[in-house]
N, C-alpha and C positions, 0 to 999 in steps of 0.2 A: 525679356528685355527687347523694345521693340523701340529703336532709334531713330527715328524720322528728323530730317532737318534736310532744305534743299540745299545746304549749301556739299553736299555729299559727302565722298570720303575721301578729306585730306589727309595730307602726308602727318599731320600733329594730330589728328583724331584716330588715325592708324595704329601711331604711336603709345598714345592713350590705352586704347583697344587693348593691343595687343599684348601690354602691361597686364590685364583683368585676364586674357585667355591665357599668357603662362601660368598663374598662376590656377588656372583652374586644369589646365593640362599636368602641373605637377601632382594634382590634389586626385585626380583620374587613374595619374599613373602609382600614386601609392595604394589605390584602390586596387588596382591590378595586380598586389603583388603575388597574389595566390593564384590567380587563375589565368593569368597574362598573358603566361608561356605555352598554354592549351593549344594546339589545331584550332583551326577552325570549322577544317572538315571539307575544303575548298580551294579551289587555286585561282589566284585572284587572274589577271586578264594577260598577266606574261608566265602564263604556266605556271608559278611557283607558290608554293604551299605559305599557306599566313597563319600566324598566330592569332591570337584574342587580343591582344595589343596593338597590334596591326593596324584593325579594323577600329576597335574601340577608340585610340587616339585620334584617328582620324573623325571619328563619328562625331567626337569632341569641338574639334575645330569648326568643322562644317556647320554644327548645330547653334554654336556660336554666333559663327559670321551671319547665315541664317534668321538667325532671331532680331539682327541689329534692322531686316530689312532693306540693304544694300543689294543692289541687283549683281550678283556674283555670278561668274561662270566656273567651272573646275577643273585641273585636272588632277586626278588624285594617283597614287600608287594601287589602292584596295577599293577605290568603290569609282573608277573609270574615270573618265568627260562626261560632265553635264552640263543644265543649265545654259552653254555657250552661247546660245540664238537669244540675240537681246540684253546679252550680258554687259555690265555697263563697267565692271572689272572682271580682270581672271585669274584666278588664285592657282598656285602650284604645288601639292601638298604631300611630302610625304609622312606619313603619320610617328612611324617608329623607322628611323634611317636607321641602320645596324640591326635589323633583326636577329642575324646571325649572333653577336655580342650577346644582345640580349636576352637568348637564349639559354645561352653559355652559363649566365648570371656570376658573371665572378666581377661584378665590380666595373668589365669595359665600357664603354662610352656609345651610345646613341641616343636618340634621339629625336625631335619633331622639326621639320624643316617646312617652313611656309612662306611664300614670296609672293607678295601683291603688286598687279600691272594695270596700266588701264588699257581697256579692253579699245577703244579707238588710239592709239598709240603701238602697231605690231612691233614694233623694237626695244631689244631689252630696258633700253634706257628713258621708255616710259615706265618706271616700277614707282608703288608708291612707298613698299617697305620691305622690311622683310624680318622674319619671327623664327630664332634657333633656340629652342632648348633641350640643353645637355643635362640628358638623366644621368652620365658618370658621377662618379664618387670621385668627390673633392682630392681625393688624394692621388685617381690619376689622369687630374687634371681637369676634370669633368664639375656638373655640378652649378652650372652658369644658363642664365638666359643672355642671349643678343640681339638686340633690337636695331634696326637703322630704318629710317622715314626718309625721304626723296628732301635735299638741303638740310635734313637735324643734322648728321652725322648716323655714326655708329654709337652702340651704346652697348654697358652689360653692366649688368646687376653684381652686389656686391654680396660674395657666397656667404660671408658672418653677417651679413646683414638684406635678405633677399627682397628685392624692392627698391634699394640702393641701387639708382643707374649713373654710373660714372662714363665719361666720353674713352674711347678706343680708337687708334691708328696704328695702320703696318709700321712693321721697323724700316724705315730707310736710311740708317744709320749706313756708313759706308762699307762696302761689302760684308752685309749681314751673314748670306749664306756659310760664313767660316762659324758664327756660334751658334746658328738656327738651323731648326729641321728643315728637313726636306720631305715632301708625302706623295706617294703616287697611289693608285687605287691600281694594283697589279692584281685585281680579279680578272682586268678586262687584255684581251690580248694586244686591243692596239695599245694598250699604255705599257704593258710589260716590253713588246719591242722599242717604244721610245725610250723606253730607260735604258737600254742595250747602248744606244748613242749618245746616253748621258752617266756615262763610265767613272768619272769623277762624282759623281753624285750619291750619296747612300739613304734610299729611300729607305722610307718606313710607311708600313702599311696596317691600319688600324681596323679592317674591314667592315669603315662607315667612314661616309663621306663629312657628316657634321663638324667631328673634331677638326678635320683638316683644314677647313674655315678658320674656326672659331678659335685655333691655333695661329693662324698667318693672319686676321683684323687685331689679335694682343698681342702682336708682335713676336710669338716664339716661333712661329715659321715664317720660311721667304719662299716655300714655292711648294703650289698644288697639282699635281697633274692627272689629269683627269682625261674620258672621253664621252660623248654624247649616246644615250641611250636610252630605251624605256620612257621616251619622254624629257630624260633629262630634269625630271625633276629636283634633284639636289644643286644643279649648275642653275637655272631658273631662281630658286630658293637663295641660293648664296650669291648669286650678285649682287644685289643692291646693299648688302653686309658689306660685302668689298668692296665696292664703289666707292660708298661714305664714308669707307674707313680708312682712304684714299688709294687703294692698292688697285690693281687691273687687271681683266682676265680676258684672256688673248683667244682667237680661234687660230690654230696653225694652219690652217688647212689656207684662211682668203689674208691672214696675217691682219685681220681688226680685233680692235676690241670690242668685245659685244656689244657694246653701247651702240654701237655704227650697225647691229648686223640685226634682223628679221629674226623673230623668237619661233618663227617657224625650223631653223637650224635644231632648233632642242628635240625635232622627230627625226632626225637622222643619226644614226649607227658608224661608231668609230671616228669621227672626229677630233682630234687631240685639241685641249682645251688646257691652257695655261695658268694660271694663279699666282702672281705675283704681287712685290711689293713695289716692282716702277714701267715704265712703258720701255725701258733701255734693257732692263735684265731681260723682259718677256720676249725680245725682239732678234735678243743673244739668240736666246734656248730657241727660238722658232728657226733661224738660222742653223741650228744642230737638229732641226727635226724636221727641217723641211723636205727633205725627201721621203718624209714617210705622209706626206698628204692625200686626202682622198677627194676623188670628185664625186662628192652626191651630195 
């Protein structure tokens, strides 16, 4: 498939697109299911050992975007930064988010996260889209692709009927957090101390970043919290999902939302990153965590 047209890569051809690559990432990953969970035999570029799934998802994507002929730059989880010199977009990719789950194999939830920028725009809020799908099992909760393009909105597919993309927005019903989760990613230390000053709070922790999205743009969560790391690949990936699907993600540290801030912040360590569904709750919770900010 070799896609030439000058008019390049819009936010509805993105769209388009990236409809044909979940589907061929779900078609990958049931190929995988025998051999998926293997080593690889290698540790990818932050010391840590990968699977065959890892790698293969990923290879999927790339080889994708690739073939359309789109001048792409990368950065991936399993196969580095490339491409970037001349790169006319830069894609964010990690191939299987939840490794760990996935390993497990009981059914948890991970997943492919992928977020397209344009590469002459350094600020989040030049994205053109962004591509989540959740290998979980429909039953917890899992089991969904999410699509958002720069002005479509958000979108996700309908699990009895896949292909089915119906529109999605955060809850900002009034004060949500009383029936909605709450998620923190308490692998990382600066987020397990935030949660220390967020006492009333009862996180839940899924150990992958996917769901925690793809939970707070359907409405059953009101707040992700997160910190900058490795790239940052899954906060790159899930913004423009939030964005379209009107909700906002805060940096605690300079108190913007990423829209405002330089996607060079996704190379720096420990930074608390906010997920919400309004600019007034994210502003609360920055306020209870502003003294844990860091300067780098």
């Amino acid at each position: 498939m070799t896609y030439i047209n000058n008019v390049g890569l819009t936010p509805r051809r993105f769209f388009n697109l990236a409809q044909v690559l979940a589907y061929n990432l779900r078609k990958r990953y049931l190929e995988l299911e025998k051999s998926g969970r293997a080593l690889m035999g290698q540790m990818n570029q932050f010391g840590e050992s990968s699977v065959i799934a890892d790698w293969e998802l990923e290879e999927t994507v790339i080889k994708f975007w690739q073939a359309t002929g789109f001048k792409i730059g990368w950065v991936t989880e399993e196969h580095g930064s490339f491409n970037l010199k001349g790169a006319e977009y830069v894609a964010y990719l990690d191939g299987l988010d939840g490794s760990r789950v996935y390993v497990e194999g009981e059914g948890g939830r991970c997943g492919t996260m992928l977020g397209m920028y344009l590469a002459g725009k350094p600020d989040f809020s030049g994205y053109l889209g962004s591509l989540l799908v959740d290998y979980g099992q429909r039953e917890t909760g899992g089991d969904n692709t999410l699509i958002a393009a720069a002005g479509l909105g958000a979108w996700v597919d309908d699990t009895e009927e896949q292909g089915k993309y119906t529109k999605v927005q955060v809850d900002n019903s009034p004060k949500p957090h009383k029936k909605l989760i709450a998620y923190a990613d308490l692998y990382f230390a600066p987020v397990r101390q935030a949660a220390t000053h967020l006492p009333k709070v009862k996180f839940i922790y899924l150990k992958a970043s996917l769901p925690y999205y793809v939970d707070l743009v359907e409405g059953y969560s009101w707040l992700v919290l997160e910190c900058t790391r490795k790239h940052s690949l899954e906060i790159a990936a899930a913004y423009p999902l939030v964005h379209e699907a009107g909700g906002v993600m805060v940096d605690v540290n300079s108190g913007k939302e990423l829209g405002k801030l330089d996607r060079s912040i996704a190379n720096t360590h420990g930074r608390l990153i906010v997920s919400t569904t309004n600019l007034d709750i994210a502003t609360k919770l920055r306020d209870k965590l502003e003294s844990l900010t860091i300067k780098r």
